[in-house]
N, C-alpha and C positions, 0 to 999 in steps of 0.2 A: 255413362262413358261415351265420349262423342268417338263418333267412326272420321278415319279417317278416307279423306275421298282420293280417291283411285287416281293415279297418274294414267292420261293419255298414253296411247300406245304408242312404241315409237315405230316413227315411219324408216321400210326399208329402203334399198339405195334405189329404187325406182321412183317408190315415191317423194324423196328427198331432194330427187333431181329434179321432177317437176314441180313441186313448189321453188325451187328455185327460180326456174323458167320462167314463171308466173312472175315473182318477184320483179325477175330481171327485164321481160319486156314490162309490166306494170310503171317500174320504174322509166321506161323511155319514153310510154306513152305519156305519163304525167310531165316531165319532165319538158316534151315537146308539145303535148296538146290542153296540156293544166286537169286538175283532180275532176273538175267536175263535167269537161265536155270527155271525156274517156268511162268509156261505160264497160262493162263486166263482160259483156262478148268479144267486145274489140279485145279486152286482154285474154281470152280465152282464145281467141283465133290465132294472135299473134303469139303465145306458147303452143298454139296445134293442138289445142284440148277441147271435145264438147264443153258447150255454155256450161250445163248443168254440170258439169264432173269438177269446176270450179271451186263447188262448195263442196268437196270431199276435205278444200285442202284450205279454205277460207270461209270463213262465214257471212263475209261481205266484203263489200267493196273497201270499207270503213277500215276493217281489218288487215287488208292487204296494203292500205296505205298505210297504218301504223306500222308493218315492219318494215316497208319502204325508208320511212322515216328515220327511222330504229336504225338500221342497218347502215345508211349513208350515215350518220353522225356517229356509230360507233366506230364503223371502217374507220377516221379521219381521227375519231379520239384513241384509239388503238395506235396508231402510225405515231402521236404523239407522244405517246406512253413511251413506246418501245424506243423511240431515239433517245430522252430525256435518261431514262433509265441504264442506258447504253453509255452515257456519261462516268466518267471517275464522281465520289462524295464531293469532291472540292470545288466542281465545277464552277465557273462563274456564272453568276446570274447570264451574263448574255450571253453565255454557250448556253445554256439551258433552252434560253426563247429561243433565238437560232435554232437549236435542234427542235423545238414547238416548232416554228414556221416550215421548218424542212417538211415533219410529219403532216403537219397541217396539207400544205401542196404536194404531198405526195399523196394521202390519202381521199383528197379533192378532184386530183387528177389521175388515177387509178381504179377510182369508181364513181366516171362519171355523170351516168346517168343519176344514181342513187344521190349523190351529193346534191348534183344539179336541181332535180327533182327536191329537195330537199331547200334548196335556197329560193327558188320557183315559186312551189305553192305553198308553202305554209303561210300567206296571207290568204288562200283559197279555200281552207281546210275547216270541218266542221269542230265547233267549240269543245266537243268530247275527245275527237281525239287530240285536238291541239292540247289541253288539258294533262295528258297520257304524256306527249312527246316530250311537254315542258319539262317534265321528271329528269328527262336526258340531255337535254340544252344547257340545264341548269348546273348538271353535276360537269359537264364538259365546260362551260363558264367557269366555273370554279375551280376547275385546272390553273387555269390562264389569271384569272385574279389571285390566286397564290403565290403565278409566278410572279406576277407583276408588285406585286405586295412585298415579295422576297427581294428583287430588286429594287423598289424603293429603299427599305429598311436598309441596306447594305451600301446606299448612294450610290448604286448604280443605274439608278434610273431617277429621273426629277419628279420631285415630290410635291409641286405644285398644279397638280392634275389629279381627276379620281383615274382608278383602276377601271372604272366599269366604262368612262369614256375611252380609255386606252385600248381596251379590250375591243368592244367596240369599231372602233376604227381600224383597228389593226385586222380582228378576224372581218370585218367586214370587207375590206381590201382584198384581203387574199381567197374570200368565197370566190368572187367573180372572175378568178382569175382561171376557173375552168370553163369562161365560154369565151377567152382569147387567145388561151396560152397555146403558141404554138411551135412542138417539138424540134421540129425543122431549122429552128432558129439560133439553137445552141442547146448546150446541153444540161439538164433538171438543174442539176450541181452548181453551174454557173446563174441559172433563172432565181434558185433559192439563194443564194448571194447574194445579188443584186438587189433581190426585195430586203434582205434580212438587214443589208446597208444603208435601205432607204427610211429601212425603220428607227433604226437608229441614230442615222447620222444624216438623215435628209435629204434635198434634192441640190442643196444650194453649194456654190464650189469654195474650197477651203481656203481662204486667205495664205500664201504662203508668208514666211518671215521675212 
């Protein structure tokens, strides 16, 4: 009979705070100085924790970038979930993506070092844990090509383009829009508008009759 192995202890609310911390400057340094010139002290000084007390709570550098990783794309697939969901059954395909785009830039722009970070290095990132992250990129694509698929089938969206270019282009737009968008300027509600319009219905002005 095989044994089963032990669950990890869980950590109490001290230490759950500072892995956080860790997390959360981890993610700023990556984010502003890329994975591989940011070394394991620099984040240990910048959470205020001895070097070595680091690996109480990580076991590498490798490791603290995977939930880096983990965590900005889940925030942002979470933010997604929850508006889409938040819809009546009937909805229309383009209230759906709309409510996609809203979550999307809400959850891009609410955490965004983690996001940031997340759009940043993953060309810098060693092949193991890229490997590990793809698991999560993949299932969060596949959000988004569902929706776009449901609105094809429905002619709400044109059907002469794949999903995976539309995807694509679309999450690829609204990644970068956490290292311009600025608050000051109007308000989330009307920024998520504006893009959700351009997705749709373009740049170019309407012919009137």
């Amino acid at each position: 009979m095989a044994t089963k192995t032990p669950s990890p202890p869980a950590l109490n609310e001290g230490e759950s705070a500072t892995r956080e911390r860790i997390l959360l400057e981890a993610a700023r340094l990556f984010r502003h100085h890329g994975y591989t010139a940011t070394t394991l002290r620099e984040i240990a000084d910048a959470a205020n924790i001895k070097a070595g007390s680091i690996y109480y709570h990580f076991a590498s550098k490798e490791e603290i970038l995977g939930d880096v990783l983990d965590k900005g794309i889940q925030a942002v697939s979470d933010a997604v979930r929850e508006r889409i969901e938040a819809l009546p059954p009937n909805a229309s395909f383009r209230d759906r993506i709309a409510a996609g785009i809203e979550g999307h830039l809400w959850g891009l722009l609410h955490h965004g070092d983690f996001t940031s970070a997340n759009i940043r290095i993953y060309g810098q990132i060693p092949a193991s844990a890229k490997n590990r992250h793809r698991v999560v990129r993949r299932a969060y694509a596949d959000l988004w090509d569902r929706l776009f698929e449901g609105a094809m089938a429905s002619g709400e969206l044109r059907s002469d383009s794949s999903t995976a270019v539309i995807r694509l282009f679309v999450i690829g737009a609204l990644n970068w829009t956490v290292e311009w968008y600025n608050p000051q300027r109007g308000s989330f509600q009307d920024f998520s508008r504006q893009l959700t319009e351009i997705v749709f219905d373009g740049v170019l002005a309407r012919k009137t009759a």
